[in-house]
Every structure is written in structure tokens, then in C-alpha cells.
C-alpha positions in Angstrom: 0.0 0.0 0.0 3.0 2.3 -0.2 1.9 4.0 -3.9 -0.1 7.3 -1.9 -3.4 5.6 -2.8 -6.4 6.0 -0.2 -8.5 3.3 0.8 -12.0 3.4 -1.0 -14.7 2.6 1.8 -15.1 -1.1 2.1 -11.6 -2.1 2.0 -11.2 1.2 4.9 -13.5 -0.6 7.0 -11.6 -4.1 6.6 -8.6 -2.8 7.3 -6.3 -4.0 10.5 -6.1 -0.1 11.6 -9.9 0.3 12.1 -11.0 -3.6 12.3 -8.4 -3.4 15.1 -8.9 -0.8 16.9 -12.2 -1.5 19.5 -9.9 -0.1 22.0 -10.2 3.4 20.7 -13.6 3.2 19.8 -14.8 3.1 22.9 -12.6 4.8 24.7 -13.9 6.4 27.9 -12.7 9.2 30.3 -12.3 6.9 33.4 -12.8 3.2 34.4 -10.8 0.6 32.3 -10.1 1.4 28.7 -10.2 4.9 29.6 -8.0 8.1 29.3 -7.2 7.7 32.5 -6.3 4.3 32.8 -4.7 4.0 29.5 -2.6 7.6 29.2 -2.9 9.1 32.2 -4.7 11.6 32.0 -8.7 13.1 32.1 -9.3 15.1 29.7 -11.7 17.2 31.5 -9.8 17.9 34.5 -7.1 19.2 32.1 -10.0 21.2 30.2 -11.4 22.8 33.6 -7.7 23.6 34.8 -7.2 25.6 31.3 -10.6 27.3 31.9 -8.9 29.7 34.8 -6.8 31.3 32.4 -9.2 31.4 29.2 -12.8 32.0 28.8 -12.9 29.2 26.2 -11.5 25.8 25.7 -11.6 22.9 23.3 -11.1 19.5 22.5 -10.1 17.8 19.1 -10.4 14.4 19.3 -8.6 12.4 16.9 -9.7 9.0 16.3 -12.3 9.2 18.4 -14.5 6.2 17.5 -17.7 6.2 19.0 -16.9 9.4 20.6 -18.1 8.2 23.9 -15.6 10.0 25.9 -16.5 13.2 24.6 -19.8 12.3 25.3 -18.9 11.8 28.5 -16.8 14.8 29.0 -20.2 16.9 27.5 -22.5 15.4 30.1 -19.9 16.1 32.9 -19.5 19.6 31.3 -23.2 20.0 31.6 -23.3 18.9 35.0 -20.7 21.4 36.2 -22.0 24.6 34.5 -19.3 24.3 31.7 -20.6 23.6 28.8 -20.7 27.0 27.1 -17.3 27.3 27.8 -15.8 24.4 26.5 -16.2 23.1 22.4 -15.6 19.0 21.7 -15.0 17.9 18.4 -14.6 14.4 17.5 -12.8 13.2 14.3 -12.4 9.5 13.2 -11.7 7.7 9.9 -15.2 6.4 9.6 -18.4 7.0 11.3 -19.2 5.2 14.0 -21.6 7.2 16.3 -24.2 6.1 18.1 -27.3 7.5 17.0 -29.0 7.4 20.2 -25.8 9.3 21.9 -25.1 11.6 19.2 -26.9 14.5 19.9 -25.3 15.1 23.2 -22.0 15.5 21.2 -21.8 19.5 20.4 -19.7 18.6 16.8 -19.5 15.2 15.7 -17.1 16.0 12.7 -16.7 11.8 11.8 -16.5 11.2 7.6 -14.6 8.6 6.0 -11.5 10.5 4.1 -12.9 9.0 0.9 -16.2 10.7 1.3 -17.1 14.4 0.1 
């Protein structure tokens, strides 16, 4: 696959990076397979920290999968009187957000690269 060309859709999908990759596409902020467990970090404590010195953060999610951890950030977000404060974009290689959970995601930006 070293000539430059991109994937077309179906052969994408059946590819070892995304076949592979369950870990990432459920990725949550705490608990096992988590931010926290996994890279040691949450990304929302670090979000909340930057929000003393700026009236606006945000989060670009690469790979996110499902984007279940930024749907968990938004919810905690919510909770804490945040929300307005802080933008969440998720960007993955192929779509694969719940519909029942997606509109508690402020920008799901997920498209296939192959896609225009």
C-alpha cells in the first residue's frame, strides 16, 4: 500500500487499523479502557484547569471512534455549569456514532476521508 493511494470505503472498514482498533472506539474518560487508565490523564480535569486562564477551551479528538468520551466529557461539562465554555470535536476515519448518543455531542465531525 506504499503507492499514496487512499482506501476506498469497504476495503477502509476491513482494514487492520480500524478492524483493530475497539480499543479506541470506545474509549472512555475513566474506568478501564479509559483516558485515565490507558494515558494518564482526564481530559476534562485538564479542560477545567485551562478554563482559569481562558474564557474558552476545546477539544479535538482524533480518532475518536464512537466518541463516547466526549460524550462523557459533555454530560460532565453540563453537570458542572461548563458547557458553554468548553467546544468538543470528534474526528475519526469512519463514522461510527451512536445515533442514540449523538446528539449530546456538540460537533461530531466523523467522515470517511474517501467521502465528500
Amino acid at each position: 500500500m506504499g503507492d499514496g493511494r487512499l482506501l476506498d470505503d469497504e476495503a477502509l472498514h476491513a482494514s487492520a487499523v480500524v478492524a483493530n482498533n475497539a480499543m479506541n472506539r470506545e474509549r472512555q474518560l475513566t474506568g478501564v479502557n479509559s483516558y485515565a487508565r490507558e494515558l494518564g490523564f482526564d481530559p476534562v480535569d485538564r479542560l477545567v484547569a485551562r478554563l482559569a486562564d481562558a474564557d474558552r477551551v476545546a477539544w479535538l479528538d482524533l480518532c475518536c471512534g464512537t466518541g463516547r468520551a466526549l460524550v462523557d466529557a459533555a454530560d460532565r461539562l453540563r453537570h458542572a455549569g461548563l458547557a458553554d465554555r468548553v467546544r468538543l470535536t470528534g474526528v475519526d476515519l469512519v463514522d461510527f456514532f451512536a445515533a442514540a448518543r449523538r446528539p449530546a455531542l456538540p460537533e461530531p465531525a466523523c467522515s470517511s476521508p474517501t467521502s465528500t
